[in-house]
Residue frames relative to the residue before (quaternion, step in Angstrom):
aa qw qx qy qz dx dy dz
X 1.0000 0.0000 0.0000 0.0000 0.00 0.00 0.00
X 0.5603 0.4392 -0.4138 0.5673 3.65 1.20 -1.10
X 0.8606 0.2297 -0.3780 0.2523 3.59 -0.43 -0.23
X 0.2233 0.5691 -0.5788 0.5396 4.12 1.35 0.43
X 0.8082 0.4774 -0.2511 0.2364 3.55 -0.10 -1.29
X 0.4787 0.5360 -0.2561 0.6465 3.72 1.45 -0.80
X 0.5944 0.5366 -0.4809 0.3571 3.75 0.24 -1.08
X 0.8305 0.3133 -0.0819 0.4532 3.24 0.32 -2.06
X 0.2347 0.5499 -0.5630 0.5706 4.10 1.25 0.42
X 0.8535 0.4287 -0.2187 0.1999 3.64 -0.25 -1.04
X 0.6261 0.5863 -0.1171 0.5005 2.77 1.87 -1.45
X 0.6599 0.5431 -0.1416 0.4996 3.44 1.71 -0.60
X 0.6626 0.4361 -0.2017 0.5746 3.37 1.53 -0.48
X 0.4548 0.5380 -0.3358 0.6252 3.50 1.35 -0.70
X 0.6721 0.5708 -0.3508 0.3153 3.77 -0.19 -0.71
X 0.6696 0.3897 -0.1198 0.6208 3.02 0.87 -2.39
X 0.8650 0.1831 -0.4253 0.1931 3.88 -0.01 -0.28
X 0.3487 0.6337 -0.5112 0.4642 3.37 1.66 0.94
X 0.6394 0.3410 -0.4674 0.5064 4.02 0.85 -0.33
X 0.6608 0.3473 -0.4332 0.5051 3.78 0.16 -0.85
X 0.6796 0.2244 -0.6204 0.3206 3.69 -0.42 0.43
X 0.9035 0.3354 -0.1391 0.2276 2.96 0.23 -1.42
X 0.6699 0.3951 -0.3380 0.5301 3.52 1.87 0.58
X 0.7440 0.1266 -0.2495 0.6067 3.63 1.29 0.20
X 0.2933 -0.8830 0.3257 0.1678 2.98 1.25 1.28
X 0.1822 -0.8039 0.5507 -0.1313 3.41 0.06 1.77
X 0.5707 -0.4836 0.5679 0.3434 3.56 -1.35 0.16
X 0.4511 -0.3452 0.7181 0.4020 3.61 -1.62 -0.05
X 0.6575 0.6189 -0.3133 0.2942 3.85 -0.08 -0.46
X 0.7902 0.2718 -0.0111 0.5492 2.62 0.61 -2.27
X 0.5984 0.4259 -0.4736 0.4860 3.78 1.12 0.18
X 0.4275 0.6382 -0.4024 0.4980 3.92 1.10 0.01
X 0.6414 0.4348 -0.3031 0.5547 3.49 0.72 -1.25
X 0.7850 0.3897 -0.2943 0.3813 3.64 -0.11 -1.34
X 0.7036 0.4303 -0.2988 0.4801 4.00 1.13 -0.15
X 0.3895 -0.6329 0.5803 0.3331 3.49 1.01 -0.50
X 0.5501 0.4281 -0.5199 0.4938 3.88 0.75 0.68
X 0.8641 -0.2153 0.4198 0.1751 2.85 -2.77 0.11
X 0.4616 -0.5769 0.5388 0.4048 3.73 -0.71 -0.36
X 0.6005 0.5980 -0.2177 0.4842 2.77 1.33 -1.42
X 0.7143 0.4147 -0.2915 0.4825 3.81 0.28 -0.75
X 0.6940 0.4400 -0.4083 0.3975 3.76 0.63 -0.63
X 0.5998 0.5026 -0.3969 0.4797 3.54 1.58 -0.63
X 0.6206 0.5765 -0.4140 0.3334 3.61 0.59 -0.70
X 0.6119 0.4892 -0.2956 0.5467 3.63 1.19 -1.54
X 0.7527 0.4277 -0.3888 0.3153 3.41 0.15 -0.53
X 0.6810 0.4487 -0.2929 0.4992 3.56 0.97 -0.09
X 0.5096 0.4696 -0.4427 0.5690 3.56 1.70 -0.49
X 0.6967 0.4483 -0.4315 0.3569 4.21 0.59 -0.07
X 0.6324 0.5131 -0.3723 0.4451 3.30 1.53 -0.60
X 0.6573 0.5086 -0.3762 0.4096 3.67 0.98 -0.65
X 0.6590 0.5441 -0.1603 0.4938 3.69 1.63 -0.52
X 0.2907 -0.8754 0.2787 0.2673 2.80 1.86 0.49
X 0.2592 0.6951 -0.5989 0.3017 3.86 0.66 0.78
X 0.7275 0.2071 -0.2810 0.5907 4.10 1.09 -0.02
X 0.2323 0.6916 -0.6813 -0.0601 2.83 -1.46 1.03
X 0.5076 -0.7011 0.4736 0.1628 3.01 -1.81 1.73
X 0.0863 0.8371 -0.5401 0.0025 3.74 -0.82 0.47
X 0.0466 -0.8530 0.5051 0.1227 3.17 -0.75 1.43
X 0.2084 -0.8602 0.4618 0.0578 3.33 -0.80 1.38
X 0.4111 0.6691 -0.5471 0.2898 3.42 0.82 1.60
X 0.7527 -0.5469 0.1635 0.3282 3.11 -1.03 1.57
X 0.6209 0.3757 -0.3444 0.5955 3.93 1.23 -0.67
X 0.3558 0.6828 -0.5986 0.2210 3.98 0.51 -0.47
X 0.0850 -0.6668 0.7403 0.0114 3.89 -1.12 0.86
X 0.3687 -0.7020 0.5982 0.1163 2.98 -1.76 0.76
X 0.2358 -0.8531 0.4056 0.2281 3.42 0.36 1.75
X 0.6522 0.6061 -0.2538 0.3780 3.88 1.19 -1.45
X 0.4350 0.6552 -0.2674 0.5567 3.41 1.69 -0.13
X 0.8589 0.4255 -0.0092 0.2849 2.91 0.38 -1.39
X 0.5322 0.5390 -0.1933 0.6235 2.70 2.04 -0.85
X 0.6085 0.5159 -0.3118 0.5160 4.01 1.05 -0.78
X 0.7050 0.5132 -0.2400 0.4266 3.61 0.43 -0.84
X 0.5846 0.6271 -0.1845 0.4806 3.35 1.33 -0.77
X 0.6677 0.4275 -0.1697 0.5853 3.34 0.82 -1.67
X 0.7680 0.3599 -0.2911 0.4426 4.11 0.47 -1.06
X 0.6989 0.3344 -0.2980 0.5577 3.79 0.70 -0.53
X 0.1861 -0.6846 0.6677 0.2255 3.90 0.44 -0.42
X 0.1493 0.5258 -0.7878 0.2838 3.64 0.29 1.68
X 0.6305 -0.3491 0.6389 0.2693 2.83 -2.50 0.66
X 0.8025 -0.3240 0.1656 0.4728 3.94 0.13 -0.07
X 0.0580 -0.8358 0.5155 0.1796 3.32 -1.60 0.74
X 0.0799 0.8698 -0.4330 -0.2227 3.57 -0.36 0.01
X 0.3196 -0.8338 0.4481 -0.0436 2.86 -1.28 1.38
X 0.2232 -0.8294 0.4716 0.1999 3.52 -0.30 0.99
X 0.4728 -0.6430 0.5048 0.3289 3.51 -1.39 -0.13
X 0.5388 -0.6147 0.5592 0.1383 2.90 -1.71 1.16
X 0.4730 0.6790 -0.4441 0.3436 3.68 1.07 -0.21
X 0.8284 -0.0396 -0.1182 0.5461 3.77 -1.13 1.42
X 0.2985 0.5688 -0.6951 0.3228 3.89 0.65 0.72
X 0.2764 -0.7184 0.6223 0.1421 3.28 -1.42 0.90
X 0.8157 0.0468 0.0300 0.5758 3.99 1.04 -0.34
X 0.5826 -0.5659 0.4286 0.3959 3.65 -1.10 0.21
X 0.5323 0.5370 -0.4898 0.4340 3.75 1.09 0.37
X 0.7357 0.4934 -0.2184 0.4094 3.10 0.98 -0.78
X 0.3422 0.7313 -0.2871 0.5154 3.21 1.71 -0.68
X 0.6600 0.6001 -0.1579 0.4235 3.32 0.44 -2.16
X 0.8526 0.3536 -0.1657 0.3472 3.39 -0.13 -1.74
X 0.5062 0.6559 -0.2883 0.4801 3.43 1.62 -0.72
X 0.5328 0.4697 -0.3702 0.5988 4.19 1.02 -1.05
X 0.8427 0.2248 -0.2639 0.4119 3.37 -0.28 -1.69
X 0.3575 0.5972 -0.6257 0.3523 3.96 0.06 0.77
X 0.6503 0.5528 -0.3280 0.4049 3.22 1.11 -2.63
X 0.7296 0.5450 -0.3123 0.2704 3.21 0.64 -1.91
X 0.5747 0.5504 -0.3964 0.4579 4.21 1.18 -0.72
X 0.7206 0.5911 -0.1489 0.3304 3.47 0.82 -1.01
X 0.5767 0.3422 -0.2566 0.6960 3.08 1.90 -0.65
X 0.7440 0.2607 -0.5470 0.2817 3.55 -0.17 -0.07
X 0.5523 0.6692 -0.4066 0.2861 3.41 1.02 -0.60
X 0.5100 0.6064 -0.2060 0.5742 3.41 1.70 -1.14
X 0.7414 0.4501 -0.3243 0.3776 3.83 0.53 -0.78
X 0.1681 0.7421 -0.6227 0.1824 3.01 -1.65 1.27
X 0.2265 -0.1263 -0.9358 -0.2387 1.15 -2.29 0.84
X 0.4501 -0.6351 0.3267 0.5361 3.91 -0.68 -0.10
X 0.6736 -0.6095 0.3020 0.2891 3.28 -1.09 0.51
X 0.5085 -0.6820 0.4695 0.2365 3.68 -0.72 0.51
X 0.6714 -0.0073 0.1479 0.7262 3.58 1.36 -1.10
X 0.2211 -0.6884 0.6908 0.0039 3.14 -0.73 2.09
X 0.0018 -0.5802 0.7843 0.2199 4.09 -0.67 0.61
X 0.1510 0.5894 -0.7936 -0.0096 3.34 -2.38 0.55
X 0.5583 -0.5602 0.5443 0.2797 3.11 -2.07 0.23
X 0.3833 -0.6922 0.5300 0.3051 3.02 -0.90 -0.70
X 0.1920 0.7389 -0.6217 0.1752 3.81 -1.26 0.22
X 0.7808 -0.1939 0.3496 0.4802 3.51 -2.06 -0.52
X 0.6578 0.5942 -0.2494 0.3899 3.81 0.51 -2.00
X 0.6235 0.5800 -0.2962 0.4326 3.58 0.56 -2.17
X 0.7623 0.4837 -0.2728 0.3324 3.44 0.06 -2.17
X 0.7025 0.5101 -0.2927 0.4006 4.00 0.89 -0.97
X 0.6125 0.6142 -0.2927 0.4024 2.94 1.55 -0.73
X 0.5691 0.6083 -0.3030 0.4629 3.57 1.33 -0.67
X 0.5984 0.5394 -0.3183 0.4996 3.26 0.96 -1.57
X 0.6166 0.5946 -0.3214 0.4038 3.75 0.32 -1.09
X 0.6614 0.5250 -0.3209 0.4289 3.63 0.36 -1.15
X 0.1286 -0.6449 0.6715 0.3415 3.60 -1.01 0.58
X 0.7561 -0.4339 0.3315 0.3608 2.82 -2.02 -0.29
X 0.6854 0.2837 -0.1019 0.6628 4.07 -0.93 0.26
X 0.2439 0.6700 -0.6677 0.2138 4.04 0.64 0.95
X 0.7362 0.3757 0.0712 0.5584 3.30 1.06 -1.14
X 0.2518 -0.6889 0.6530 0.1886 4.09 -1.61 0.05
X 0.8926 0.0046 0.1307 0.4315 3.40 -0.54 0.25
X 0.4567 0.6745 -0.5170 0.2630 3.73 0.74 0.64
X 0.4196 -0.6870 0.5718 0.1581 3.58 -0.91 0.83
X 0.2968 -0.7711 0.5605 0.0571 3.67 -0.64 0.97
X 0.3515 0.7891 -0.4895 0.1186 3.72 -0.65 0.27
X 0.6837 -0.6118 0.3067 0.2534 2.70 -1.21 1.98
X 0.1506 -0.7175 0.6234 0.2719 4.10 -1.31 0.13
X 0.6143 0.3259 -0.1395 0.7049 3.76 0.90 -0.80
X 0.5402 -0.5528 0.5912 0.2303 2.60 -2.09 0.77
X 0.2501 -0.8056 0.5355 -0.0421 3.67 -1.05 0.70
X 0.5616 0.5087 -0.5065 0.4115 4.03 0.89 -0.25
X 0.4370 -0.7984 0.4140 0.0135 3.10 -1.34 1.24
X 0.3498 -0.8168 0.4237 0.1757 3.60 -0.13 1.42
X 0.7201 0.2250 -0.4255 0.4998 3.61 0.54 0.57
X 0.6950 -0.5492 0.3454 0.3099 3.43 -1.68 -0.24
X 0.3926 0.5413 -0.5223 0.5292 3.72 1.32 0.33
X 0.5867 -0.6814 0.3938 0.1904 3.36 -1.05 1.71
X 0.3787 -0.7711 0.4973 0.1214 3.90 -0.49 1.08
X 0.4313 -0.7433 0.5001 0.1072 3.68 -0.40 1.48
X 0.7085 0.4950 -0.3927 0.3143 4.17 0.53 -1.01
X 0.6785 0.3817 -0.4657 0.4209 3.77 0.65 0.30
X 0.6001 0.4136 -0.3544 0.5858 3.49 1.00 -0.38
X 0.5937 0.3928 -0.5289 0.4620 3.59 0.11 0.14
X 0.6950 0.4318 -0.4149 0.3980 3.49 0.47 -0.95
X 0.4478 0.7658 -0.2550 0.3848 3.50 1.11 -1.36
X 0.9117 0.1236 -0.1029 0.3781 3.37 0.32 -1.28
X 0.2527 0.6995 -0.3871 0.5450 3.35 1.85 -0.03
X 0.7330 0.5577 -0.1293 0.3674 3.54 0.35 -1.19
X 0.8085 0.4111 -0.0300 0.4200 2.90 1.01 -1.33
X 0.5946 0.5847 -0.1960 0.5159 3.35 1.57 0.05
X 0.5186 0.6325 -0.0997 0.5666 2.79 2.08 -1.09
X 0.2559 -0.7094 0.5339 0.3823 3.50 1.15 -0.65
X 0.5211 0.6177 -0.4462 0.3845 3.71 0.87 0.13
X 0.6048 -0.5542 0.4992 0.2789 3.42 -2.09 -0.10
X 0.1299 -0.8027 0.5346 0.2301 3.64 -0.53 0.33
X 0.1357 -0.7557 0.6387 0.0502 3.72 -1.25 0.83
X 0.3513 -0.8091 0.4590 -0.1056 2.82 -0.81 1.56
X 0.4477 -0.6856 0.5333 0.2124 4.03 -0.90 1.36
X 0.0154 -0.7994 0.5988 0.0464 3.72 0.27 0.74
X 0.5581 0.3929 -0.4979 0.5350 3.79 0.18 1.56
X 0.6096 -0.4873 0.5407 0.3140 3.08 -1.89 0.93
X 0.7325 -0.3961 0.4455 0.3288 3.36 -1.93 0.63
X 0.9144 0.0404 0.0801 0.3947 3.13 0.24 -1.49
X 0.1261 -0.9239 0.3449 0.1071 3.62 -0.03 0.26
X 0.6172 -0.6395 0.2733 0.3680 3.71 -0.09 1.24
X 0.7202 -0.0082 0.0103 0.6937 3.97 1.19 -1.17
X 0.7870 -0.4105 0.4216 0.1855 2.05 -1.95 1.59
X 0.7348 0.5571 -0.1806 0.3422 3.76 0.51 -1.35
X 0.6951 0.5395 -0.1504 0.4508 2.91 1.50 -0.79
X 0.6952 0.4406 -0.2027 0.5305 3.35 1.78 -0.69
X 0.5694 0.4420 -0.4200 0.5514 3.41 1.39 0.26
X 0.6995 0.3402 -0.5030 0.3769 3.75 0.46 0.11
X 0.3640 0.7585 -0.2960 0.4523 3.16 1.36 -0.22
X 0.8971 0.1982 -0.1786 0.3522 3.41 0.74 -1.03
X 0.4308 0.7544 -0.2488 0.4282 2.60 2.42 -0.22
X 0.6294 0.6340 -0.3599 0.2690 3.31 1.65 -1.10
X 0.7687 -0.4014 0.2302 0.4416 4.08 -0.92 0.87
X 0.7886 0.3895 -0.0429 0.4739 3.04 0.74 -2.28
X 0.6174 0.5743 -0.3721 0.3881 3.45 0.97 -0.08
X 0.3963 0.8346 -0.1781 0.3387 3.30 1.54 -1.26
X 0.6882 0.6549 0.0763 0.3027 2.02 0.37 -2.24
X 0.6772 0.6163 -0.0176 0.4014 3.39 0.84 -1.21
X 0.6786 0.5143 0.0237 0.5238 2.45 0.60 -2.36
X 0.7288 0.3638 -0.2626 0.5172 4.03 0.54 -1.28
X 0.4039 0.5249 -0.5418 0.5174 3.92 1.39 -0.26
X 0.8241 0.4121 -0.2550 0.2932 3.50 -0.48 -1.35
X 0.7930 0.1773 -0.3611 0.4576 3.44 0.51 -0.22
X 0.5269 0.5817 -0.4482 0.4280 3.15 0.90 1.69
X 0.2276 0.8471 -0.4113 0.2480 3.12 1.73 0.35
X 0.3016 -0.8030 0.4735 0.2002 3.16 -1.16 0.32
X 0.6662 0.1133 -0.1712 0.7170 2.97 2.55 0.34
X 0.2160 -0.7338 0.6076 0.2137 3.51 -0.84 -0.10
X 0.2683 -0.7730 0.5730 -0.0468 3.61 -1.14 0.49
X 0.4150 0.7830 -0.4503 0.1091 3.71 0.23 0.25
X 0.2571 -0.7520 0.5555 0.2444 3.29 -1.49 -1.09
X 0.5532 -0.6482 0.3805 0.3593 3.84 -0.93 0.00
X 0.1627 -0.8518 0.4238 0.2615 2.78 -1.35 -0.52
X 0.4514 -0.7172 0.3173 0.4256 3.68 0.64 0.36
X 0.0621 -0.7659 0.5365 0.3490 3.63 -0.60 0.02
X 0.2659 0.7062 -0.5397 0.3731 3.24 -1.32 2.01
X 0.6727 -0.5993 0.1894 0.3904 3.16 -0.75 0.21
X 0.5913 0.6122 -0.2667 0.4521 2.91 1.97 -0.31
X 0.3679 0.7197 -0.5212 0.2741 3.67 1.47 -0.28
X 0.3870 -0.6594 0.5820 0.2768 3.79 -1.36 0.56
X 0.4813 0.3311 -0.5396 0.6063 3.81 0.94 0.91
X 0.6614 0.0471 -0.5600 0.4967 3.97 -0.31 0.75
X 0.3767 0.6960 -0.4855 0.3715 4.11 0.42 0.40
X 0.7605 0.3654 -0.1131 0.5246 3.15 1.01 -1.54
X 0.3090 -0.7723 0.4286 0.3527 3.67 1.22 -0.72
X 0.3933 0.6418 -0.5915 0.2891 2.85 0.36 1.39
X 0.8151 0.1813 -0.1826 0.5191 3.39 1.38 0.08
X 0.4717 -0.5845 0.5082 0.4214 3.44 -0.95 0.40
X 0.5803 -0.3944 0.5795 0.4146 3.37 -1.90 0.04
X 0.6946 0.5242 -0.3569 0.3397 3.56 0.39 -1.27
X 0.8156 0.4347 -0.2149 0.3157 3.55 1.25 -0.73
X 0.4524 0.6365 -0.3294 0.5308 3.19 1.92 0.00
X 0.6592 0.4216 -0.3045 0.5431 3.61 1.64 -0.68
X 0.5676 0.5369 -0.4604 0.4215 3.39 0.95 0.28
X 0.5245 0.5179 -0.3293 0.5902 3.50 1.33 -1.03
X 0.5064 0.5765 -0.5070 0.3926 3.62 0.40 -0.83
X 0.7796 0.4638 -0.1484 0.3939 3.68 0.28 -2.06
X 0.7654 0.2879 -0.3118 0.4838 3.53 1.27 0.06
X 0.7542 -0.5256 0.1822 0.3489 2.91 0.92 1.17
X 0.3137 0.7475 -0.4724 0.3459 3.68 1.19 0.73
X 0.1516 -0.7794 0.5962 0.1190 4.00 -1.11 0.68
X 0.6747 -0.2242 0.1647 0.6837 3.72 1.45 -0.42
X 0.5237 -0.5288 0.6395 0.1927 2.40 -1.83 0.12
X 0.1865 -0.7216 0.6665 -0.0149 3.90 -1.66 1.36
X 0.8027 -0.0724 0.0634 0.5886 3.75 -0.10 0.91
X 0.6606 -0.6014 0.2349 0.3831 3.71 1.10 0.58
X 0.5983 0.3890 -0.4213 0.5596 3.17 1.31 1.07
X 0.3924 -0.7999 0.4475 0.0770 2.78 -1.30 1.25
X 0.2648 -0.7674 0.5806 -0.0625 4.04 -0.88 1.29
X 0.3889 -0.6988 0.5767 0.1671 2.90 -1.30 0.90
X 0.6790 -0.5278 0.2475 0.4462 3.77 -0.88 0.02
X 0.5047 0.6704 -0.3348 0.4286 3.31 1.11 0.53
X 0.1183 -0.8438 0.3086 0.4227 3.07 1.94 -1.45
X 0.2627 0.6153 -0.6002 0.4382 3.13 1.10 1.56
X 0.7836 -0.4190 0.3616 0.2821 3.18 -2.03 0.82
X 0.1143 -0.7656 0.5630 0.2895 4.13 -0.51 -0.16
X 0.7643 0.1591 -0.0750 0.6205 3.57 1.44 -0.71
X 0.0742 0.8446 -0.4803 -0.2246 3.05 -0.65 0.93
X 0.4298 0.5977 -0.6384 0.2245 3.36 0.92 0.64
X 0.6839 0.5011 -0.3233 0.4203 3.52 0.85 -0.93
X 0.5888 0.4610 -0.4408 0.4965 3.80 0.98 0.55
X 0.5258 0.4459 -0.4407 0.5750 3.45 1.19 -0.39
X 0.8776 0.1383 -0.3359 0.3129 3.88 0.15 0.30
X 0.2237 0.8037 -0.4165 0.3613 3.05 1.42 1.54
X 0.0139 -0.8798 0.4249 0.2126 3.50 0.08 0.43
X 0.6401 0.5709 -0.4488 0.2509 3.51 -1.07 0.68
X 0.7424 -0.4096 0.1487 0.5088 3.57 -0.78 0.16
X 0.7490 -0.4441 0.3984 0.2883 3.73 -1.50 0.51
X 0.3796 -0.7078 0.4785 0.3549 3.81 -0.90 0.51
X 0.5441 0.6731 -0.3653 0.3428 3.14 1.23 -0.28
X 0.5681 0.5441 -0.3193 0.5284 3.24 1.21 -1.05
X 0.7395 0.1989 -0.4842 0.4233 3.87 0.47 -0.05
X 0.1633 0.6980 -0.5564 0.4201 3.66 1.03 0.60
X 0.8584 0.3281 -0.1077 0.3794 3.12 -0.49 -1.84
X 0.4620 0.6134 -0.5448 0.3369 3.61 0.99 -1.33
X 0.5376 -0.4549 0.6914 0.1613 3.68 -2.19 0.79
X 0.8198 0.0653 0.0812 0.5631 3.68 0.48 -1.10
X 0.2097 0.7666 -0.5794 0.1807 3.98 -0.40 1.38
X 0.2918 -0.8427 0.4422 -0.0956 3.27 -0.26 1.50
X 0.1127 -0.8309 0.5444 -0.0243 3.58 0.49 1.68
X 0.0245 -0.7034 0.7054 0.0844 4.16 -0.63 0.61
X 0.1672 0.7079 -0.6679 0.1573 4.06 -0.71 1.14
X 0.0827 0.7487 -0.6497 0.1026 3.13 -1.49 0.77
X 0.8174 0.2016 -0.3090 0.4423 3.77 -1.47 0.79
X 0.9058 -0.2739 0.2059 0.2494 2.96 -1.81 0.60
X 0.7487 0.4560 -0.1035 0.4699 3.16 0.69 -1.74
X 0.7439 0.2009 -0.2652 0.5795 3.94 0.77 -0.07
X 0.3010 0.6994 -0.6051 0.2327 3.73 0.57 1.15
X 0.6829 0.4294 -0.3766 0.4554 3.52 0.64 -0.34
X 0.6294 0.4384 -0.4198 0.4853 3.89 1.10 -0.81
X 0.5646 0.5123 -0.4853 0.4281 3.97 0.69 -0.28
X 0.7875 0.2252 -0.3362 0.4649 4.00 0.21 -0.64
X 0.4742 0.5085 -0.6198 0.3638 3.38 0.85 0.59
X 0.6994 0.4727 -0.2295 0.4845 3.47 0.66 -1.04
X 0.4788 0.4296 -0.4552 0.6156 3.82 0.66 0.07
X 0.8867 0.2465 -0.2875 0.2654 3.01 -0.36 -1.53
X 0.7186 0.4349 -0.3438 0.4199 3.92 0.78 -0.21
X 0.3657 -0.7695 0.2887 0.4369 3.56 1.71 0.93
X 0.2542 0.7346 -0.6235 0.0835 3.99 -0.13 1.04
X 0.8846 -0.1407 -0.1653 0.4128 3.15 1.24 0.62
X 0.5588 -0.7850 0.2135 0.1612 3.00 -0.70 1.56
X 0.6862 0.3941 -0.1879 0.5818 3.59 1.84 0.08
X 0.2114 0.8311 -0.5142 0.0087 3.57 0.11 0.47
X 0.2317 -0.7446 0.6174 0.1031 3.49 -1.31 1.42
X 0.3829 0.7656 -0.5082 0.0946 3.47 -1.09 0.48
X 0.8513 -0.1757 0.2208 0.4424 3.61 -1.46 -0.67
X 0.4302 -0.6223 0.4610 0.4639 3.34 -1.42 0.55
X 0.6401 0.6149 -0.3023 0.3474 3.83 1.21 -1.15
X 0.6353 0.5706 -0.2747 0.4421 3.77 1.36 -0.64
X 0.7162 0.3911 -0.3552 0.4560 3.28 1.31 -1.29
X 0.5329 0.5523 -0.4749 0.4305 4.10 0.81 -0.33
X 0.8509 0.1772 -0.3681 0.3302 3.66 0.81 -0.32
X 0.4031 0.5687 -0.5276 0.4855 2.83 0.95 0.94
X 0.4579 0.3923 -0.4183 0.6793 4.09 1.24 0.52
X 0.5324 -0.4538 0.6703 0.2475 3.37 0.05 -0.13
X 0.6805 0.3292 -0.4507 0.4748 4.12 0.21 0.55
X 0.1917 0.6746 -0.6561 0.2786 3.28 0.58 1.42
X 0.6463 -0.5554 0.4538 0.2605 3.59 -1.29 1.48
């Protein structure tokens, strides 16, 4: 009984000298004085409350990363690195959004050696990412499109100016996929790729010395029925065959196998394998709606860095609420 009692002596003093430090921020000293204890003892109790989890620290500034995250995700997915931001005071998935593609500026700018030829896609994610980048992040890095990107309706299309300005901060040159994502016949996407200047391109990109991209959810919200290359109705058909999103404009199931391959045979742009193999493949995902296409793409290794949410990267662990 004498020693139940000491336990909870401790558990009670540990408390009171976790509030007087760390809510009327007090000294180790001056919280000694006010207990009648050691220095030494208020430091001990105070670490016997952090290890007893009765404190938790949270920093809730917009660049704040969640390192113990990161460190778990690493060790279960054997990526080459993840970083993960916090979900703490986000007020909406835009903000969510803009918070990844910051991490995502910060790591590439941070990455090295830096790359000679950044290949990326393009989308909502890509375009913030650009904005993010300061100027002179980089010297001399050459951008180039992987997926086709010219947009089939009249709401202004973001994947050359993303590449464009990515580039251009970089002091570098950008080289652009001059073909639509997707293309109605098969026939049409082989002369297409057949065409010199396309080729070309295409034999740039799967020579990258990094890759950059993002997902896409499959829904009506995906920025391939945005762009009009697809119906809603047909993304719910991909849905029924077992699609989670779309990676460079093909669409995978939670395995990260193909769900259609006729409609991948008229996908233009570089192979998923090729971000398989890639040494360095930078995934940038975020919100609710692209949690299942993230642990497809972890889990079927398409890429070997992945930046994103704190709430995406737990389900991808499998401690989704």
């Amino acid at each position: 009984m004498e020693r139940t009692r000491v336990i909870d002596t401790d558990e009670l003093l540990s408390i009171r000298a976790a509030e007087l430090y760390y809510e009327e921020n007090k000294t180790q000293d001056e919280i000694g004085t006010l207990l009648r204890l050691t220095r030494w003892k208020v430091g001990r109790l105070l670490a016997q409350a952090k290890a007893s989890g009765f404190i938790r620290i949270e920093i809730v500034h917009p660049r704040a990363r969640r390192l113990s995250v990161e460190r778990r995700l690493r060790e279960a997915t054997g990526l080459t690195d993840a970083i993960v931001v916090s979900s703490a005071g986000v007020a909406g998935d835009e903000e969510l959004q803009s918070r990844t593609a910051q991490a995502a500026a910060d790591y590439l700018t941070g990455l090295r050696p830096v790359p000679r030829t950044l290949g990326i896609s393009w989308g909502r994610t890509l375009h913030e990412v650009a904005l993010h980048l300061k100027q002179g992040w980089a010297h001399g890095v050459n951008v180039v499109q992987i997926n086709g990107g010219v947009s089939l309706n009249r709401r202004a299309g973001t994947a050359a100016a993303t590449a464009v300005n990515i580039a251009h901060k970089a002091a570098g040159a950008a080289t652009l996929l001059p073909s639509p994502a997707i293309l109605e016949r098969l026939e049409t996407k082989q002369a297409i790729e057949s065409d010199r200047a396309v080729a070309a391109v295409l034999n740039l990109a799967t020579a990258a010395s990094a890759y950059l991209f993002s997902a896409g959810q499959a829904d009506e919200f995906s920025a391939l029925v945005d762009s009009g290359y697809l119906t809603a109705e047909q993304v719910a058909e991909l849905v029924r065959k077992g699609a989670v999103g779309d990676i460079v404009g093909r669409y995978i199931d939670s395995n990260g196998n193909i769900v259609d391959p006729e409609l991948d045979g008229r996908t233009v742009g570089i192979q998923l394998e090729q971000l398989r193999q890639a040494k360095t493949a930078i995934a940038v995902i975020a919100g609710t709606s692209k949690h299942a296409i993230a642990r497809a793409i972890v889990g079927s290794g398409l890429c070997t860095v992945l930046v994103t949410d704190e709430d995406t990267a737990l389900a991808i662990l499998g401690d989704e609420a």
